[in-house]
Structures are given as C-alpha cells and as structure tokens.
C-alpha positions as CSV (number, residue, x, y, z in Angstrom):
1,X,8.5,-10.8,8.2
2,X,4.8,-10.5,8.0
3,X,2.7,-11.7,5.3
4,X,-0.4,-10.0,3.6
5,X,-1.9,-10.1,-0.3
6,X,-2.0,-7.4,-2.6
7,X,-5.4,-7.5,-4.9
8,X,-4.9,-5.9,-8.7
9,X,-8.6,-4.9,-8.3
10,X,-8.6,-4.1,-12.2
11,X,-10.5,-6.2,-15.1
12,X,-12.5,-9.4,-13.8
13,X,-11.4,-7.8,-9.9
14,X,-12.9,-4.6,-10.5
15,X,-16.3,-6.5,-8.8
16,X,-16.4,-5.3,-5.5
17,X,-17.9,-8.8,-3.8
18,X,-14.7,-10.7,-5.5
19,X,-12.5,-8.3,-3.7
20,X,-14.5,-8.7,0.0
21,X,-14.6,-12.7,-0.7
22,X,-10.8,-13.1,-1.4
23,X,-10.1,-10.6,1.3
24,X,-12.4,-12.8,4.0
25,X,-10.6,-16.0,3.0
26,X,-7.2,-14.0,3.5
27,X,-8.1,-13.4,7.2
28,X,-9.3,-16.8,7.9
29,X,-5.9,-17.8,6.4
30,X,-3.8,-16.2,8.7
31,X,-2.9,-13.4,6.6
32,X,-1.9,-10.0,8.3
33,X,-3.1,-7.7,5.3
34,X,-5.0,-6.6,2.3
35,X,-4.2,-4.3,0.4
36,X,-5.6,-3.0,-3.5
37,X,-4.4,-1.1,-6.3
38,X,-5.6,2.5,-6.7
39,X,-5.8,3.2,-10.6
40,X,-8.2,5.2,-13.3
41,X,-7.6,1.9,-15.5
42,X,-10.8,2.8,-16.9
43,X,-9.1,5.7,-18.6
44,X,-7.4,3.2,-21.0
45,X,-10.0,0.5,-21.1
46,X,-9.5,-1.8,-18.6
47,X,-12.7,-1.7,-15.2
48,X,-11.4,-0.7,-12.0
49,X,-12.5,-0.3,-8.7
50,X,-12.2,3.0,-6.4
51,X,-10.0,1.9,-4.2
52,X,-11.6,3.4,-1.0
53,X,-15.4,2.3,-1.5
54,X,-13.5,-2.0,-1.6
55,X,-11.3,-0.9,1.5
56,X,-14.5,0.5,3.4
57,X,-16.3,-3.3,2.7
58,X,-13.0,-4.9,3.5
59,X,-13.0,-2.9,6.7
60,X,-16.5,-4.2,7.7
61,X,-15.9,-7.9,6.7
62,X,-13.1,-8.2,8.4
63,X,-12.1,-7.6,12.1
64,X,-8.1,-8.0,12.3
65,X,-6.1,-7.6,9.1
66,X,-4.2,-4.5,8.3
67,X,-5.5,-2.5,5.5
68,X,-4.7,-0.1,2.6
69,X,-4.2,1.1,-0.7
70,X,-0.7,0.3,-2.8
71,X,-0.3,2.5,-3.7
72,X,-2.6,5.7,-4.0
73,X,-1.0,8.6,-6.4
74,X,-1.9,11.8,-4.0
75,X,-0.6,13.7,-7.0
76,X,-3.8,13.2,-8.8
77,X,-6.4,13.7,-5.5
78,X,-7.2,16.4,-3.3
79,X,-4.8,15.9,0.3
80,X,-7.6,16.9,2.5
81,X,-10.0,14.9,0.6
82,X,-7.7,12.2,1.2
83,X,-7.0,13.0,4.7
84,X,-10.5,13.2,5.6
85,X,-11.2,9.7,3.6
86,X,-8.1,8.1,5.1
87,X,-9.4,9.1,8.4
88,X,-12.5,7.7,8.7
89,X,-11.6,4.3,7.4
90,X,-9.0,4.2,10.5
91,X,-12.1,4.6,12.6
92,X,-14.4,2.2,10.8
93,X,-11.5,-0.2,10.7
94,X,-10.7,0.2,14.6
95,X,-6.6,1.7,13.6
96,X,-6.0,-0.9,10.8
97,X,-4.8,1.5,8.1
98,X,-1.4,1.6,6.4
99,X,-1.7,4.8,3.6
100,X,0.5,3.5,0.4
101,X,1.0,6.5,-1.6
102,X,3.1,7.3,-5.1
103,X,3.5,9.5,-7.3
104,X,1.4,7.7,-10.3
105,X,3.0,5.4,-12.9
106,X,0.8,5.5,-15.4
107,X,0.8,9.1,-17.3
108,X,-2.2,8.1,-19.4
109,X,-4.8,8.3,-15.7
110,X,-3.6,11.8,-15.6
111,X,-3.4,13.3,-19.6
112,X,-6.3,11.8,-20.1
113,X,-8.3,14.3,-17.4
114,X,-5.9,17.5,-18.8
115,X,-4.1,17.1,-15.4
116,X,-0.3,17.4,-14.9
117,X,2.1,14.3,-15.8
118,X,5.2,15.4,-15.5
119,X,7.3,13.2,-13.2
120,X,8.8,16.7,-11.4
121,X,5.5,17.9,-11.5
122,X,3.8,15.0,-9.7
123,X,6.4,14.6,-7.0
124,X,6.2,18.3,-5.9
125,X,2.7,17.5,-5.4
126,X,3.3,14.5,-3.5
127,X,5.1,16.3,-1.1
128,X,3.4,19.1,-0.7
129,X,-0.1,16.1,-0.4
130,X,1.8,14.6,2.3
131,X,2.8,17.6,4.0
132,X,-1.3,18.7,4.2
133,X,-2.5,15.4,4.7
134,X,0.0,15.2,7.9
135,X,-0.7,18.4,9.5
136,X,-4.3,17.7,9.0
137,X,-4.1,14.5,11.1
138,X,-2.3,16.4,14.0
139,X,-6.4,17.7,15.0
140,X,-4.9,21.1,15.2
141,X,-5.4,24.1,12.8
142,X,-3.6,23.9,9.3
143,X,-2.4,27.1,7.2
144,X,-0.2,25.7,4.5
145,X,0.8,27.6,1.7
146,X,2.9,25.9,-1.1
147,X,3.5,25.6,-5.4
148,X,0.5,23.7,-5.3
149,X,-1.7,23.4,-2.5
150,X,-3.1,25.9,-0.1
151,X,-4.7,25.4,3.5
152,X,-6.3,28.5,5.4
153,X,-7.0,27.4,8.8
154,X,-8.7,23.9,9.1
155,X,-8.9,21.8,11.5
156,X,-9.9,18.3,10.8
157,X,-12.5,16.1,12.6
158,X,-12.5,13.3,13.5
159,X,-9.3,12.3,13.6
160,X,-7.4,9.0,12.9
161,X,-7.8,6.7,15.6
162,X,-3.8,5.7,15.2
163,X,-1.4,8.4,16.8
164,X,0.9,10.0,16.0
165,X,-0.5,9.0,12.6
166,X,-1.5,6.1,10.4
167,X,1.9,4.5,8.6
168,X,2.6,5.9,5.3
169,X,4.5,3.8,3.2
170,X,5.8,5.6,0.5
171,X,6.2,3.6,-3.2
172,X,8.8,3.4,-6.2
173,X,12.2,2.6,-6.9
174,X,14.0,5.5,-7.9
175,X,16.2,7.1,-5.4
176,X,14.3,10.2,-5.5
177,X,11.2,7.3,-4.1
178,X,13.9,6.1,-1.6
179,X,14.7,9.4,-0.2
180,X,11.2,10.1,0.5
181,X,10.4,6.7,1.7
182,X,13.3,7.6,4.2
183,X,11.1,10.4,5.5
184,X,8.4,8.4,6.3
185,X,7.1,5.3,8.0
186,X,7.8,2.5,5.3
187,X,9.1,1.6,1.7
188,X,6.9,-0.3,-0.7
189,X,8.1,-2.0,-4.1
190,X,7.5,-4.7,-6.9
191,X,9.1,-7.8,-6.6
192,X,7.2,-9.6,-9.4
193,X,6.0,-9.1,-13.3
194,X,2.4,-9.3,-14.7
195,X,3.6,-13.0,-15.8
196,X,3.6,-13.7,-12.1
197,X,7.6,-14.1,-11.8
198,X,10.1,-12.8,-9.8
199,X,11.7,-10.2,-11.5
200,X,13.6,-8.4,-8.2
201,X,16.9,-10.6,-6.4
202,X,17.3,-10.2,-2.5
203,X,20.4,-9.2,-3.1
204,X,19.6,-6.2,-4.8
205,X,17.7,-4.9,-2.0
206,X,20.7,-4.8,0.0
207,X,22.6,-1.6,-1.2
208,X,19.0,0.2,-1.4
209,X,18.3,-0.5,2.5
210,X,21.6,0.8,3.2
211,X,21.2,4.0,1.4
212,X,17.8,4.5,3.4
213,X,19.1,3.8,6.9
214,X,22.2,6.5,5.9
215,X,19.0,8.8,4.9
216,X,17.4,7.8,8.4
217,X,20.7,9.1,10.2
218,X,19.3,9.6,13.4
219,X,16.0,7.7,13.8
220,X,17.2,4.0,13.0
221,X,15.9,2.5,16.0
222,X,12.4,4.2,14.9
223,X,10.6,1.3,13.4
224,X,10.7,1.6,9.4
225,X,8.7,-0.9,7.1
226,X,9.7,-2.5,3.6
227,X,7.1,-4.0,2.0
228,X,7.6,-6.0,-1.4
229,X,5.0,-7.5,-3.8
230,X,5.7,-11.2,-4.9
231,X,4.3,-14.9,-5.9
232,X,5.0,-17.8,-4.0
233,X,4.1,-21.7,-4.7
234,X,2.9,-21.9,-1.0
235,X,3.7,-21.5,2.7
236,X,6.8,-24.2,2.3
237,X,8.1,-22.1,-0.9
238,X,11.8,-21.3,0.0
239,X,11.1,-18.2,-2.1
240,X,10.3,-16.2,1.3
241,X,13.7,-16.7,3.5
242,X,16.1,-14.9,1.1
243,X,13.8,-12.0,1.4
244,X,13.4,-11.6,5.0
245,X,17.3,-12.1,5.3
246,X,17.7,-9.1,2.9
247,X,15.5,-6.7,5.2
248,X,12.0,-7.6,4.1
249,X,9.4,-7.0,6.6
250,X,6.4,-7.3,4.7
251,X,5.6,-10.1,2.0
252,X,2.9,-8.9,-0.2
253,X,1.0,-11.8,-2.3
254,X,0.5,-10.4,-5.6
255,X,-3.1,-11.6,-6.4
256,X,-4.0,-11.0,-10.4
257,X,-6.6,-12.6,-13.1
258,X,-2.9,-12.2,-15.5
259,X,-1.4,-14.9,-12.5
260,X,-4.2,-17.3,-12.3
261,X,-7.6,-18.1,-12.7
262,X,-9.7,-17.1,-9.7
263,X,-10.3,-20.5,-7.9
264,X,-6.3,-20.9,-7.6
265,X,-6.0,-18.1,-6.2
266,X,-8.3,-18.7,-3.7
267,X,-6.1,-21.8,-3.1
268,X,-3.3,-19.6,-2.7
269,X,-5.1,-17.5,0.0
270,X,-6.7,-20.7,1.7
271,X,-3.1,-22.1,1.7
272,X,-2.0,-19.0,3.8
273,X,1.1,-17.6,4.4
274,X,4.4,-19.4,6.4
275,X,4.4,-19.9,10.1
276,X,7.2,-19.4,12.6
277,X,6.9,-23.3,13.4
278,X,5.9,-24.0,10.2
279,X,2.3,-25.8,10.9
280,X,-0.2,-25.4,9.0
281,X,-2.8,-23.4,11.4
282,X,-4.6,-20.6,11.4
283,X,-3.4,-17.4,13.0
284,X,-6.2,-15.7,15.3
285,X,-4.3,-12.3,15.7
C-alpha cells in the first residue's frame, strides 16, 4: 500500500499558500501523494479553490509526489478543456498526474448554474467526457459524436507526458461507479465521515473487489488501483493493516479544518505515513 493525503481545499483551505505549505510538508514526510477536492462550494456558501490553479503550485513546489484531483465531476466541465488542462499539468509535473473523476455528488454545484443534475444524466456524460478526454490523449485526430458531446477532427497538442495515458481513477460507490471503475485504471472511495471517523470496515471491501476483478475478466494481471480516504492516529496506528489486507493500494489521509485545527494537522503530515521497517525516516523517492 502507498500512502498520500487528500486536502478538503474548501472553507479556511480554500487559501491557495495553505494548500502548497501542507502539500510541501507532505513530501518532506515521505508521503507519495496529494491530492484536493474539486467542488463549486461557493455555490452554497462555503470558499473553494479551483482545483487545477492549487495542483499547478503543487506541481511546482514539489518534485516527486503524485498528484491529482479527487475527484473532478467531468459531467459539469468541458472534456477537451479538461484534457487539454490535465495535459499540461502532466508536463509541468514531469508524469505525476493521477485524473480522479466522478460524476458530482453534490446536485446543488450543478442547479445552481441551470445545468443538468440528474444522476442518469451526469453519468452519460461522464462517459461520453472520458471517452473524448481518452481519444484526445492518443495525439491522433478525434471525431466523436455522442448524446452529449461532439468532436470534429482535433488533434491535441501537447500531449501527456505519461503513455498510454495518465491513470484515471474513477470515484463512487454504487455498482454502476464500480463498473466503470472496472473500465479504467483505479477505484477511489470514502472511508471516513466529516467527524473524522471511520465509517467504511475492511471487510466490506471484500465482496466489492471481487465484483470488479469478475468485471476485469481478462485484464487482471493489468495493474488496477484502489484508493480509499481515511484518518489515522499516526504511522504506528494499526488502523492501516486491515486495509491493505482487504485490497487497499492507496491510503488517502483525509486532511479537513472539520478534523482538526490546522497546526495538528501539520503534525499529522510531519508524522508521515508507515514504513515497510517501520522507522521513522524520511522517504527520498
């Protein structure tokens, strides 16, 4: 399992320098990612920051963690906007991205923009968005014509630097999310509450693996990420093992003003994450 920290950049974390500043200290930890939210939580009164502008700075404070937004609801952006976007911060970042994309959870950042909010609605799009966004990265020309997005013969430039593509890790925890996870390069889910607790048992992750390997049929040796928000007491907690054992492959440190003020949680991250050996030391790649 690898071990990175997931950053609600709304309220008090909507301030771009807090997000760099915890993100630095994560690195120097021996994390192996950082990741934010992607949310209008503007649109119901709560600051947020645009998820790609804190992943660019991130990008050029940091030289070796992974990077990426969990998730980011294509249904309510443009795919080649995205594509294009996503593609230059793999360049800036030398190949450190990991795209988390959903279908948005919160119907409120689309209503309130007279945009479409129905759950079938939304996850027509985000197929169809990853379908463009895909083909785009391929560097060849794209026609695409479906229910709700159209290409006429682009060709993008310049192009991710990680091939075939950068890993899309697709979020929720509906089968419908599962299947399409399946289809992709990773799965990517909640593990803990706003309160900062564990709210999702190892063991219930068990039966959901197995119904995306059967989905996977006949790519299971291709490698296939599950990444899982949680809270942890420090590198020693036992919380971790149980986890792993189920089929975790990516701990994600849930990092909120609702969990703790700001100087314990840059404890947490200056605690960093377990080590194979368990000693305290910092990773260097």
């Amino acid at each position: 399992m690898r071990y990175g920290v997931d950053i609600c950049t709304l309220g008090e974390y909507a301030e771009p320098a807090r997000v760099v500043e915890m993100a630095q200290a994560a690195e120097a930890a021996g994390w192996d990612a950082v990741f934010v939210w992607d949310h209008l939580a503007f649109a119901w009164g709560v600051p947020s920051a645009d998820p790609w502008v804190l992943l660019a700075a991130v990008a050029q404070a940091t030289t070796r963690v992974r990077l990426g937004p969990a998730v980011t609801p294509l249904p309510r952006r443009r795919p080649a906007v995205v594509a294009h976007a996503v593609a230059t911060l793999d360049r800036l970042s030398g190949g450190r991205v990991v795209l988390g994309v959903g279908a948005g959870g919160v119907p409120a950042e689309f209503t309130a923009f007279r945009e479409p909010a129905e759950p079938r609605v939304r996850a027509g799009m985000l197929d169809e968005a990853l379908e463009v966004v895909t083909s785009l990265w391929r560097g060849e020309p794209v026609d695409f014509a479906g229910e709700h997005y159209a290409v006429d013969g682009v060709t993008l430039a310049p192009l991710p630097v990680q091939r075939p593509r950068v890993p899309i890790w697709v979020g929720g925890d509906s089968r419908a999310a599962r299947r399409r996870a399946a289809r992709w390069d990773g799965w990517i889910i909640g593990g803990d509450n706003e309160q900062g607790e564990m709210t999702r048992a190892p063991a219930s992750l068990v039966e959901d693996l197995a119904h995306i390997r059967e989905l996977r049929g006949s790519s299971p040796d291709v490698p296939f990420d599950v990444a899982m928000t949680g809270v942890s007491g420090g590198p020693e907690d036992g919380v971790f093992a149980p986890y792993e054992a189920a089929g975790v492959t990516w701990w994600l440190e849930h990092l909120s003003a609702r969990r703790a003020p700001h100087e314990r949680l840059l404890s947490r991250i200056a605690a960093g994450p377990p080590t194979p050996d368990g000693a305290r030391t910092r990773r260097t790649g």
